[in-house]
VEXLO-271530 format. One record per residue (C-alpha): residue in one letter; x, y, z; residue number from 1. Coordinates in steps of 0.2 Angstrom, whole numbers. Example, Ala and Ser with C-alpha at 12.3 -4.5 7.8 and 13.67 -1.06 7.14 Angstrom:
resn, east, north, up, resi
a, 62, -22, 39, 1 $
s, 68, -5, 36, 2 $
//
This chain:
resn, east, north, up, resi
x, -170, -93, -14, 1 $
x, -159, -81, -3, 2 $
x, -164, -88, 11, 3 $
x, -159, -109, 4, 4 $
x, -142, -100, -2, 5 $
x, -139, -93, 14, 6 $
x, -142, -109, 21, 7 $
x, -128, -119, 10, 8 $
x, -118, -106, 14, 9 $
x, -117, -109, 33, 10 $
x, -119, -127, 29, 11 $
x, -110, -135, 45, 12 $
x, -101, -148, 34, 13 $
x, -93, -134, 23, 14 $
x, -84, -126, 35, 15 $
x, -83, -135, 51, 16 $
x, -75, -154, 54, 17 $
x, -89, -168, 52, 18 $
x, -92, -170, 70, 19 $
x, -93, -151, 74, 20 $
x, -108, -140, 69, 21 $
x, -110, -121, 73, 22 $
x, -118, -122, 91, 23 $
x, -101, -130, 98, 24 $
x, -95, -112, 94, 25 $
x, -108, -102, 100, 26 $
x, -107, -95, 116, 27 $
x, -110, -107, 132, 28 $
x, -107, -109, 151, 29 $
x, -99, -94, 152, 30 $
x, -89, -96, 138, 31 $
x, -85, -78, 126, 32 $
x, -85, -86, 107, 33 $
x, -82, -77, 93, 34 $
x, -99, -72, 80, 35 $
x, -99, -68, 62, 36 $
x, -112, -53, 65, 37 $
x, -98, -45, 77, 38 $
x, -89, -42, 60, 39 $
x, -105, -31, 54, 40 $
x, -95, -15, 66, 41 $
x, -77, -19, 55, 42 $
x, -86, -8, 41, 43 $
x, -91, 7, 50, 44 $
x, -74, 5, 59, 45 $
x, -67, 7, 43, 46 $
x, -74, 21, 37, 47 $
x, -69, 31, 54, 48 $
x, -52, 24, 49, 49 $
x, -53, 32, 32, 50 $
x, -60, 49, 44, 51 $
x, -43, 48, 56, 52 $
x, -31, 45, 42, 53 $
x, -36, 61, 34, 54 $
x, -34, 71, 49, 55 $
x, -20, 62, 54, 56 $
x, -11, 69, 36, 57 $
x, -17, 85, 39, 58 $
x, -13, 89, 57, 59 $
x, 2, 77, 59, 60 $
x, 10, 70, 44, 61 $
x, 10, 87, 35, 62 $
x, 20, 96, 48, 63 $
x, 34, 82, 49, 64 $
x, 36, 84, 31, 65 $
x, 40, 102, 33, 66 $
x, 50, 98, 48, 67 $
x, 58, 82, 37, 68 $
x, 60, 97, 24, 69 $
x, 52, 86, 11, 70 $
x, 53, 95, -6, 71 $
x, 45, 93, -22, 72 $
x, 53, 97, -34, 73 $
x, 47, 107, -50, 74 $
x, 36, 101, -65, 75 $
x, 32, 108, -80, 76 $
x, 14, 107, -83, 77 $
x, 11, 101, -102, 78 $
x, 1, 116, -114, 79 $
x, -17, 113, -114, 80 $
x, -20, 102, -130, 81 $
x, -34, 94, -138, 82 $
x, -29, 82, -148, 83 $
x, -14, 75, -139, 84 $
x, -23, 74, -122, 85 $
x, -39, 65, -130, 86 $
x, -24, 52, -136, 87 $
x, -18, 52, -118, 88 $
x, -33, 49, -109, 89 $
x, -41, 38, -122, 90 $
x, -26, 25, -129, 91 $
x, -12, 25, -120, 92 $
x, -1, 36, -109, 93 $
x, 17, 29, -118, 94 $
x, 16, 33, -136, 95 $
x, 25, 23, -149, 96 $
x, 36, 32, -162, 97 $
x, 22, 30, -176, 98 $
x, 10, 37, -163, 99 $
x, 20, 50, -162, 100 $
x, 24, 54, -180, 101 $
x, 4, 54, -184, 102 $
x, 1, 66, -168, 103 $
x, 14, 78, -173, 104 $
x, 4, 80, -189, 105 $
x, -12, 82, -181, 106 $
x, -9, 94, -167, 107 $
x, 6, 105, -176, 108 $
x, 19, 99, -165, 109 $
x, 35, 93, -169, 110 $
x, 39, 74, -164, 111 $
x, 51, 83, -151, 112 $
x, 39, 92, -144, 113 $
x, 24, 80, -144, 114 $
x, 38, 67, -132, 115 $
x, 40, 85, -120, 116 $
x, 20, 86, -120, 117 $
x, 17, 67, -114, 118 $
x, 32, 65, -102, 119 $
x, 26, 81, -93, 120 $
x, 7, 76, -94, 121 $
x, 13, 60, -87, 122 $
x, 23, 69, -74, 123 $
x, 7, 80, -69, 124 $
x, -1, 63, -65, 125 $
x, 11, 57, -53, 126 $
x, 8, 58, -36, 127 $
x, 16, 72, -27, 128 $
x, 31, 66, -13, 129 $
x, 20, 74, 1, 130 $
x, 6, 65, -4, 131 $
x, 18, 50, -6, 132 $
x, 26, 55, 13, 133 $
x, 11, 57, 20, 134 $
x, 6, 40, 16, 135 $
x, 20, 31, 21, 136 $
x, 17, 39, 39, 137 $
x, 0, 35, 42, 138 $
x, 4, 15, 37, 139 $
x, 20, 16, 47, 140 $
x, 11, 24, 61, 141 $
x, -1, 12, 60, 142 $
x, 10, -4, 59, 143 $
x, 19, 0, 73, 144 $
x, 5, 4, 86, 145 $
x, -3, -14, 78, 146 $
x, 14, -24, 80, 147 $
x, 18, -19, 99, 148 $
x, -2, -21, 104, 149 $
x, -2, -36, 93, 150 $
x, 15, -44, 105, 151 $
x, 7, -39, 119, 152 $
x, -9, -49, 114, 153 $
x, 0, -65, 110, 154 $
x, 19, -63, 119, 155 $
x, 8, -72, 137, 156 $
x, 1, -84, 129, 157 $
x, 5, -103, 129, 158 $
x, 3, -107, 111, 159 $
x, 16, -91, 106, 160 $
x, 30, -104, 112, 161 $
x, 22, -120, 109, 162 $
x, 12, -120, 93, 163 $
x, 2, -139, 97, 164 $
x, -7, -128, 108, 165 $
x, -15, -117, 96, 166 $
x, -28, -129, 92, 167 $
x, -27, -137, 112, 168 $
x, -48, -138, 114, 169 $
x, -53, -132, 99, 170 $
x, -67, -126, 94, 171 $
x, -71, -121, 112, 172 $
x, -59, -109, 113, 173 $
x, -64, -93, 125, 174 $
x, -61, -78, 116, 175 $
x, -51, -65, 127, 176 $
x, -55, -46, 125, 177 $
x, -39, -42, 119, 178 $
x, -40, -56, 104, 179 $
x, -59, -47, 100, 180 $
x, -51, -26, 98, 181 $
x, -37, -35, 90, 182 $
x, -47, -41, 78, 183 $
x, -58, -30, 75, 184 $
x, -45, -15, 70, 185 $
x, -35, -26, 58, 186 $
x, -50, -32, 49, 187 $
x, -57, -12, 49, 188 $
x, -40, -5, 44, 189 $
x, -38, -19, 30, 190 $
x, -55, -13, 23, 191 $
x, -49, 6, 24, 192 $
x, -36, 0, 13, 193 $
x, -46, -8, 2, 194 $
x, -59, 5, -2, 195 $
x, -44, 20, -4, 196 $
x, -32, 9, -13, 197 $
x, -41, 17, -31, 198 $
x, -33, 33, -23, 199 $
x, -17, 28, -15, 200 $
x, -1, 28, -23, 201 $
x, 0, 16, -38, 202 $
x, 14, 5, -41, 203 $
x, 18, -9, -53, 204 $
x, 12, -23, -41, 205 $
x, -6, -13, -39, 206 $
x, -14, -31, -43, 207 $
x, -5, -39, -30, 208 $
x, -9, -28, -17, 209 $
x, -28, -28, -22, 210 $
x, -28, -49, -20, 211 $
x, -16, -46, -4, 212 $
x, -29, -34, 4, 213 $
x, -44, -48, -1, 214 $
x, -33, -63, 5, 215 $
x, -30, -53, 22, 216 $
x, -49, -49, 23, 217 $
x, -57, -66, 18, 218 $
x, -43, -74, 30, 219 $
x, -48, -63, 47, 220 $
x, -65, -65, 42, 221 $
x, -64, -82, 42, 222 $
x, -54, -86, 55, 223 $
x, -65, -78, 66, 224 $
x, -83, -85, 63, 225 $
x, -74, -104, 63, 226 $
x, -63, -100, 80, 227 $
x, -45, -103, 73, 228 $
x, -43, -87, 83, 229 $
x, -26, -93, 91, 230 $
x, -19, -95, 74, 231 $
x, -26, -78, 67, 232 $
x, -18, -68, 80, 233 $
x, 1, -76, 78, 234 $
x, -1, -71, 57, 235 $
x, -7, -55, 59, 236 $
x, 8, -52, 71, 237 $
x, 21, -60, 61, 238 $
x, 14, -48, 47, 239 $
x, 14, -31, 57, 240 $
x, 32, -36, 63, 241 $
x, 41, -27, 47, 242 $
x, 29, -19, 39, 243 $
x, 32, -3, 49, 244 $
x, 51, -5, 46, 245 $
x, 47, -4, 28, 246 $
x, 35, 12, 27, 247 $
x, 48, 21, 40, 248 $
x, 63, 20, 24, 249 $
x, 51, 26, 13, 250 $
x, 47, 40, 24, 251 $
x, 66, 46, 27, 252 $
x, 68, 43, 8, 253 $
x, 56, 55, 4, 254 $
x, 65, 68, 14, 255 $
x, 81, 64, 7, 256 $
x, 90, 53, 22, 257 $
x, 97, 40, 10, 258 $
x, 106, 32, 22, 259 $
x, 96, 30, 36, 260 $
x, 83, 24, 23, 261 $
x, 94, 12, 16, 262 $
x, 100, 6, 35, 263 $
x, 82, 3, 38, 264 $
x, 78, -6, 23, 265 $
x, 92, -20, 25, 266 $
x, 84, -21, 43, 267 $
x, 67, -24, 35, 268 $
x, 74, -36, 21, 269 $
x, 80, -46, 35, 270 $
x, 65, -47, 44, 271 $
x, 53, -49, 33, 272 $
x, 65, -64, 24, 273 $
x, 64, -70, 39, 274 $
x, 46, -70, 45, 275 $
x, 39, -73, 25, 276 $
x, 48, -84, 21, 277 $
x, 56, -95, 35, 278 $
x, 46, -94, 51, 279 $
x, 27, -93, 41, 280 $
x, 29, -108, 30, 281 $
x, 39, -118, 40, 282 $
x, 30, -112, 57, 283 $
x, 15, -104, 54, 284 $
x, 9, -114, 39, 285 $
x, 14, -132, 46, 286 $
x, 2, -128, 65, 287 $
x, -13, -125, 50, 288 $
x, -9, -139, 39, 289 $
x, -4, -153, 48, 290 $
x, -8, -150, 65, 291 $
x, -25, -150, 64, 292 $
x, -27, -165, 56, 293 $
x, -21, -174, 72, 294 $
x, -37, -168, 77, 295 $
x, -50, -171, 62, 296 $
x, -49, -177, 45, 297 $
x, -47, -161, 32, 298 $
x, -62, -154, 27, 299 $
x, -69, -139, 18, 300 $
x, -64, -126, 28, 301 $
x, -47, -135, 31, 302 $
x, -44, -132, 12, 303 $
x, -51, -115, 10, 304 $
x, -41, -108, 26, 305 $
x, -24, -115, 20, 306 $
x, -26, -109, 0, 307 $
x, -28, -92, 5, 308 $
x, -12, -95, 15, 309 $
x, -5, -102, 1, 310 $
x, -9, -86, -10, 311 $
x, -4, -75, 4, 312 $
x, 13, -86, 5, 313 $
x, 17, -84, -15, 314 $
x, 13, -67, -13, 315 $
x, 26, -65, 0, 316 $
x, 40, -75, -12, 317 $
x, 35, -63, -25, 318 $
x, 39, -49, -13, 319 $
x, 52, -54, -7, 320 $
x, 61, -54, -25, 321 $
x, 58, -38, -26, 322 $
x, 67, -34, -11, 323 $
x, 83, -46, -14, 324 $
x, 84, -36, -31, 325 $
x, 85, -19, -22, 326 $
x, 96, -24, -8, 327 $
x, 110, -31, -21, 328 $
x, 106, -14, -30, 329 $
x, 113, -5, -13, 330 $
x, 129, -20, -9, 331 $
x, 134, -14, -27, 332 $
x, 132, 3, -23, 333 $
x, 118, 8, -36, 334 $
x, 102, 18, -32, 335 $
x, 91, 11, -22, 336 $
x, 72, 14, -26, 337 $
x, 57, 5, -23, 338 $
x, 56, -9, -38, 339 $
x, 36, -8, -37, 340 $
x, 38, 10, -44, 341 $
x, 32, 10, -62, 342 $
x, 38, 21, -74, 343 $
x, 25, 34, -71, 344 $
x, 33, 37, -52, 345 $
x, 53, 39, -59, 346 $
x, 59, 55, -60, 347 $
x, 69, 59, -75, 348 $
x, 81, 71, -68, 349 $
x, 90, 74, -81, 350 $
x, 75, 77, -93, 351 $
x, 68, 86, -81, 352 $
x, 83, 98, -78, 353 $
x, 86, 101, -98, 354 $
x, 67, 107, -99, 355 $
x, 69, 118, -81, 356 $
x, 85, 127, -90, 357 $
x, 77, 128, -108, 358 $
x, 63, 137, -101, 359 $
x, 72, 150, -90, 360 $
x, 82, 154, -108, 361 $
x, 68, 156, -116, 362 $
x, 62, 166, -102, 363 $
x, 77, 176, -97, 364 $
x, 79, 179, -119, 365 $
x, 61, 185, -122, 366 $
x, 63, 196, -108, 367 $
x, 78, 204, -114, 368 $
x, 69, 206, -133, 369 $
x, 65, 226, -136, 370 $
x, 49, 232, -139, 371 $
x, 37, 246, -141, 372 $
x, 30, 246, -125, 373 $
x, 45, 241, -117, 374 $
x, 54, 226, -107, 375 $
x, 42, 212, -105, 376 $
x, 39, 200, -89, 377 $
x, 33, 183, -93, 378 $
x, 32, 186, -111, 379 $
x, 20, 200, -110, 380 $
x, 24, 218, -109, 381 $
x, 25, 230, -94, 382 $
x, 14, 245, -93, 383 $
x, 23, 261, -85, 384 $
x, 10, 271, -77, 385 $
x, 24, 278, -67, 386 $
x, 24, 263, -55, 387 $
x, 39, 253, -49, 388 $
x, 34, 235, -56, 389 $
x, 48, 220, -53, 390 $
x, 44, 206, -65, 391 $
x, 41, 187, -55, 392 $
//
């Protein structure tokens, strides 16, 4: 049975034109074609990925934090508490007003203080801005090392400047070296992505980037065992061209260079309104549409390729609101923060602030309260066995 669905699966009529089959791709005279077991090496290449980027945040993005002076700032960790943490970590993490009336009964807390308790075991959740920073410089580091090898595959070639040629001989293509690493590391480091996303940063478009990191995969994937190599290598450039530009103003953010972040981010609003939405769909998306049918009628394959365009294309639109809804945020002068950033990721300064100076009052009044054995530090007493001691 495996073997009959295997057999439909790479059913030549599914996925080629009907006057192709899969031996006019295969490798011939001399000719380098592209194979789907080559694919087989993207996972182990992944996982190595996965291997670099971890060393890479130890040894090199940890160090330019400190150079950067990245600071975290303080957070109050909430009191060990049964009954309000099985509510966080079993219903929901924002409680409503009624939630909150019955827990304060429950647990002996005030409304007040059961609000304090889940804003600062919501806070302990959030990632930390190193690990935030640290991120942001491997995928920037990345994207850039991808988008100049990326030009340099494609910047020689014919079809970069005349895009009839992209399917000039098809489907007997020779595949270049340079097309096959290309390939190879985008696909791997696209899995790497996908198998760390459940521990990356999460923002409010999580979901989106989940089908974005499928879309990328099923589309390099299957632009490789069908050929459409020519057309694979100008998306994944068009792609890599501001993605570093965006990962780059999140890094100077972090460290606190508002406006060389906020330079860099109209520099990659620019460019990726440009790329996404002009030069993709009105480019990119008419050479695999309607060139191609100069050649053969639509088939299968023709469909499939072009709806996971199409998702990637809405996906971009979606995008790309976010971003014109951030840059209008910096023309009018207010904050500019990243609009995927749930609530979960927003500091509440002032919040934050009150609790940091109710604490040291508490603090700095139990520490001046008299008693039997003396001044106390931290809240507990200090022994005098004829020692100097200096309370933290």
């Amino acid at each position: 049975m495996f073997q009959t669905l295997c057999n439909y699966f790479w059913w030549d009529r599914l996925w080629l034109p009907s006057n192709l089959t899969w031996a006019d791709i295969e490798v011939s005279d001399g000719r380098v074609a592209p194979q789907s077991r080559d694919l087989y090496i993207t996972i182990p290449l992944a996982f190595l990925f996965l291997i670099i980027r971890h060393l890479f945040e130890i040894y090199v993005a940890t160090p330019l934090a400190g150079l950067l002076n990245v600071k975290e700032k303080v957070r109050l960790k909430a009191t060990p508490n049964p009954v309000l943490e099985k509510f966080y970590t079993a219903s929901c993490k924002h409680p409503k007003q009624a939630d909150i009336e019955g827990l304060s009964k429950k647990s002996g807390c005030n409304p007040r203080q059961v609000e304090r308790w889940f804003r600062r075991r919501r806070n302990q959740d959030r990632p930390s801005l190193l690990k935030k920073f640290r991120e942001s410089s491997w995928r920037f580091t990345f994207y850039l090392l991808a988008f100049i090898a990326g030009t340099a595959v494609i910047a020689d070639k014919p079809w970069f400047y005349n895009l009839r040629l992209v399917w000039e001989g098809y489907p007997t293509q020779n595949l270049l070296p340079s097309q096959y690493w290309y390939y190879m590391i985008e696909l791997s480091f696209y899995w790497s992505l996908l198998f760390s996303i459940a521990s990356d940063v999460k923002r409010k478009d999580f979901k989106e980037q989940v089908i974005h990191h499928v879309a990328t995969i099923v589309l390099i994937s299957f632009s490789w065992f069908t050929n459409y190599i020519r057309a694979g290598t100008l998306i994944m450039a068009l792609h890599d061209s501001s993605d570093f530009l965006l990962e780059s103003a999140k890094m100077f953010n972090y460290a606190g260079w508002k406006n060389m972040s906020n330079n860099i981010f109209i520099v990659f609003a620019t460019i990726f309104i440009v790329t996404r939405l002009i030069i993709l769909p009105f480019w990119i998306l008419h050479c695999t549409m309607v060139y191609p049918l100069e050649m053969y009628p639509p088939f299968f394959g023709y469909y499939f390729f072009n709806l996971m365009m199409v998702i990637l294309q809405s996906l971009h639109i979606f995008w790309a609101y976010l971003i014109i809804r951030m840059a209008q945020k910096f023309i009018t002068g207010k904050v500019v923060e990243d609009e995927r950033s749930d609530r979960d990721e927003t500091d509440n300064t002032g919040e934050e602030e009150e609790e940091l100076e109710e604490e040291r009052a508490a603090s700095v009044a139990t520490s001046a309260a008299p008693t039997k054995n003396g001044p106390l530090s931290n809240g507990h007493p200090v022994l005098n066995n004829n020692h100097r001691m200096k309370a933290d």
